[in-house]
Backbone as numpy.savetxt, mean C-alpha at the origin, in Angstrom:
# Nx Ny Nz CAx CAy CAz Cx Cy Cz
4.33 -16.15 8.28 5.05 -14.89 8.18 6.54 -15.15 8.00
6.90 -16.20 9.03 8.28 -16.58 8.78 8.99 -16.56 7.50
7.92 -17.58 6.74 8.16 -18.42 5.21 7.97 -16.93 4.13
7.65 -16.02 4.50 7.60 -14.87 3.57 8.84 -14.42 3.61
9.13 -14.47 5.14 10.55 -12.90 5.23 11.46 -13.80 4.70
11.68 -15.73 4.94 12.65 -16.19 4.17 12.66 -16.17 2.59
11.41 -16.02 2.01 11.55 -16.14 0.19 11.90 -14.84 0.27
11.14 -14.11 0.64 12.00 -12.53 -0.04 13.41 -11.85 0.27
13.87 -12.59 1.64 15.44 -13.02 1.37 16.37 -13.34 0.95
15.48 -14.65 0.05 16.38 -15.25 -0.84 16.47 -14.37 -2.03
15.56 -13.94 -2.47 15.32 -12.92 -3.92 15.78 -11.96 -3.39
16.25 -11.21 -2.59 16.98 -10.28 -2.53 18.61 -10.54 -2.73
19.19 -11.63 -1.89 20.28 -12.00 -1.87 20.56 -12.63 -3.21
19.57 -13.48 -4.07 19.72 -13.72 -5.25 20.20 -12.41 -6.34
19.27 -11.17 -6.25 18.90 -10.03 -6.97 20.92 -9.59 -6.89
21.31 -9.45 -5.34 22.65 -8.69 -5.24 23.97 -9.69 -4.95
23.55 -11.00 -5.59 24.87 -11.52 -5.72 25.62 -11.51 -7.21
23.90 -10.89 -7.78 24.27 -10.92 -9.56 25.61 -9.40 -9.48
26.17 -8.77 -8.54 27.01 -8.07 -8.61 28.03 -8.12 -7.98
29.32 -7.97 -8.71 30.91 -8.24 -7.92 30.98 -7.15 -7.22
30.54 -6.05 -6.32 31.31 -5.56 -5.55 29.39 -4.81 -4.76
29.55 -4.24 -3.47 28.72 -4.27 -3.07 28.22 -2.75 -3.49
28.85 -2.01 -3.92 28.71 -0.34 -4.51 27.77 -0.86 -5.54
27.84 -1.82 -6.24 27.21 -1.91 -7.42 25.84 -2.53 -7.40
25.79 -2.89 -6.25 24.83 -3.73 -5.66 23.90 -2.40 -4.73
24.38 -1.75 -4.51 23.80 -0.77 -3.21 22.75 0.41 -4.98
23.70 0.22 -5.74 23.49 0.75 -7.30 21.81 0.48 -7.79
22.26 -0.66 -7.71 20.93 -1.20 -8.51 19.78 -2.26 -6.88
18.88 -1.46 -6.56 18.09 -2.16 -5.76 17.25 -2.60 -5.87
16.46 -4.15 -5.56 15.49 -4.85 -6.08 14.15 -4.31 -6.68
14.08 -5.01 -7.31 12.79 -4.90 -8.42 12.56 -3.07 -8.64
13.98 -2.51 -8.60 13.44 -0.91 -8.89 13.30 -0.65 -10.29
14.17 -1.43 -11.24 13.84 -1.43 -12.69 12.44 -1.24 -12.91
11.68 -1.78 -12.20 10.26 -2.30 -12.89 9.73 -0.92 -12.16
10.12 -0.61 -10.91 9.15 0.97 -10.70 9.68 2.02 -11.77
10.71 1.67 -12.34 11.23 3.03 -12.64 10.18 2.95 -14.37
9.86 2.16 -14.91 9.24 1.76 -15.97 7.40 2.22 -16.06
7.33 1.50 -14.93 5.64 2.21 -14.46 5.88 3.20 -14.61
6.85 4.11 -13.96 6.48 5.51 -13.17 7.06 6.17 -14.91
7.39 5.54 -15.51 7.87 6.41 -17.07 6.33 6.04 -18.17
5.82 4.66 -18.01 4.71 4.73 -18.82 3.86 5.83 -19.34
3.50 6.34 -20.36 2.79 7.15 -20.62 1.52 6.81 -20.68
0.83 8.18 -20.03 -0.57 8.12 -19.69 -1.01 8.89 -20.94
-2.64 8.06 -21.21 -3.41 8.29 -21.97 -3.72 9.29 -21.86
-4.82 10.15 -22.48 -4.95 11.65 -22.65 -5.93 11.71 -21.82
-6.37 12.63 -20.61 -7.16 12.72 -19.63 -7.30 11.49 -18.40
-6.17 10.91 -18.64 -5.81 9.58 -17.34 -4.86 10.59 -16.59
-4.65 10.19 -15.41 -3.80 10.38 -14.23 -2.89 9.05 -14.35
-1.21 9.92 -14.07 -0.36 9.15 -13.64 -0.47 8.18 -12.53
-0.04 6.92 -12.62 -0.12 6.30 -11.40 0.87 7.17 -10.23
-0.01 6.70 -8.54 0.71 7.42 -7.63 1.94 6.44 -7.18
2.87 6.82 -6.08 3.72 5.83 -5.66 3.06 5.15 -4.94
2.21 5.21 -3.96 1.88 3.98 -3.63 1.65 2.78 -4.56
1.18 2.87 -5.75 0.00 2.24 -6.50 1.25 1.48 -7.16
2.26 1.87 -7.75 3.49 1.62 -8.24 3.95 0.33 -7.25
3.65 0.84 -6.10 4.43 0.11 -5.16 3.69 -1.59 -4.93
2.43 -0.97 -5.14 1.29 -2.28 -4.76 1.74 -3.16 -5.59
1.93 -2.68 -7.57 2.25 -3.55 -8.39 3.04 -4.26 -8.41
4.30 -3.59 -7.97 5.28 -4.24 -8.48 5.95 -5.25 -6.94
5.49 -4.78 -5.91 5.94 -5.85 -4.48 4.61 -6.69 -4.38
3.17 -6.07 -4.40 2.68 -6.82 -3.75 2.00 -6.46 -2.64
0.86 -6.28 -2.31 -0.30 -6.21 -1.08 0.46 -7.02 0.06
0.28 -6.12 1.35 0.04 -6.94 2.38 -1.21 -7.50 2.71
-1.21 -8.70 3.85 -1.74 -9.27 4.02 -2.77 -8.61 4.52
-2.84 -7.89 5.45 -4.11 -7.18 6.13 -3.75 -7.58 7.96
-2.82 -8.28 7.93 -2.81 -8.87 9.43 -2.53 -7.40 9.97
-2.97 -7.39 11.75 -2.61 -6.74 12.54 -2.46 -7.39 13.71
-1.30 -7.38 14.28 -0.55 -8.35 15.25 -1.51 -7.94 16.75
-2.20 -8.65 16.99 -2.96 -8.38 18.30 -4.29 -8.60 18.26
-4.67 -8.06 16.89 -5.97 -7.88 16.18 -6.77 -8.72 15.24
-5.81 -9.63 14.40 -5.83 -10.82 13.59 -5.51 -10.34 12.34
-6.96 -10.73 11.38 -7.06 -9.95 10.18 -8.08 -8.87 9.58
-7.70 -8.32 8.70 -8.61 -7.35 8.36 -8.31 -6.12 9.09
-9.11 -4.78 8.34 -8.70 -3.74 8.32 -8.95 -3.12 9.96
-8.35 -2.16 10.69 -8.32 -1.73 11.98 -9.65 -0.79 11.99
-10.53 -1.45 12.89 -11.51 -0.23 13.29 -11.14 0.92 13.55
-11.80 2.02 13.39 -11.77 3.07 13.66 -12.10 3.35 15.19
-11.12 4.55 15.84 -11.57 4.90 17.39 -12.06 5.22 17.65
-12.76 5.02 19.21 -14.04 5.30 19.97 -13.94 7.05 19.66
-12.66 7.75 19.76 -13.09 8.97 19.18 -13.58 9.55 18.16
-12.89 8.83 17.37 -13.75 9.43 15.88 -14.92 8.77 15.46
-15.99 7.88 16.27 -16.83 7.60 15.83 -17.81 8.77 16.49
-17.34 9.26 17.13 -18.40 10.34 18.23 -18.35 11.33 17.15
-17.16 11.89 16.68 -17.05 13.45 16.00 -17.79 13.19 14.64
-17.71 11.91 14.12 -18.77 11.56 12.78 -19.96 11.45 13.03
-21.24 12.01 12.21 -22.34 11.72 12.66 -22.95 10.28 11.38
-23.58 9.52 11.67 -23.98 8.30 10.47 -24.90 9.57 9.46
-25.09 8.10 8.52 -26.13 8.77 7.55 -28.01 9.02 8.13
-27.99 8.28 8.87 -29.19 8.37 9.42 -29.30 9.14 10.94
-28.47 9.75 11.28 -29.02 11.10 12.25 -28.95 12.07 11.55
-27.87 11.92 10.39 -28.16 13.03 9.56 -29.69 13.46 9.25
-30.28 12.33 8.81 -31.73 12.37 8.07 -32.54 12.65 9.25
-32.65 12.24 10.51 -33.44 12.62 11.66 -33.06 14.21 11.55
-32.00 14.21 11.98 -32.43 15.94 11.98 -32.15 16.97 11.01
-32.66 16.75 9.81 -33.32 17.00 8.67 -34.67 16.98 8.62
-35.72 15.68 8.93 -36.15 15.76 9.41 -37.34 16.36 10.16
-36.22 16.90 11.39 -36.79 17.40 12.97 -36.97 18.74 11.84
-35.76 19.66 11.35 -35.59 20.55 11.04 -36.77 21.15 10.04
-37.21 20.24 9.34 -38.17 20.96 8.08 -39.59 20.41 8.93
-39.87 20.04 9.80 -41.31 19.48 10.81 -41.14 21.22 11.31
């Protein structure tokens, strides 16, 4: 994690030394050229615009999936909301019960 936050440090500090004064720098912020390009692409006829997230995935990059406590991979869902969902198969039991 370390070795990430230092490369994308450096490419940032690389990105805003290309400017003499820091207004000009606060101006232009990393890799926004490239969102601003996606988000202008023209969509085909009956396609959907990309959303901002999706923009965002492209042009930075996926996280990892870590969750600090948890390891990796995506966060289970809570003991509450597994109660208020019913599965696909009690569905079908009482379906079922219902037409017996």
């Amino acid at each position: 994690m370390a070795a990430r936050y230092r490369d994308h440090r450096n490419k940032c500090h690389k990105h805003f030394k290309k400017y003499p004064t820091i207004a000009l720098a606060k101006q232009n912020p990393y890799k926004h050229e490239k969102m601003l390009e996606l988000q202008k692409q023209l969509v085909p006829e009956g396609g959907q615009a990309l959303k901002e997230a999706e923009i965002c995935v492209q042009v930075l990059g996926s996280r990892s999936g870590y969750i600090k406590g948890l390891g990796h991979g995506p966060r289970p869902p809570s003991s509450s909301s597994k109660s208020t969902h019913k599965s696909n198969r009690e569905i079908e039991l009482e379906n079922e019960l219902k037409a017996t």
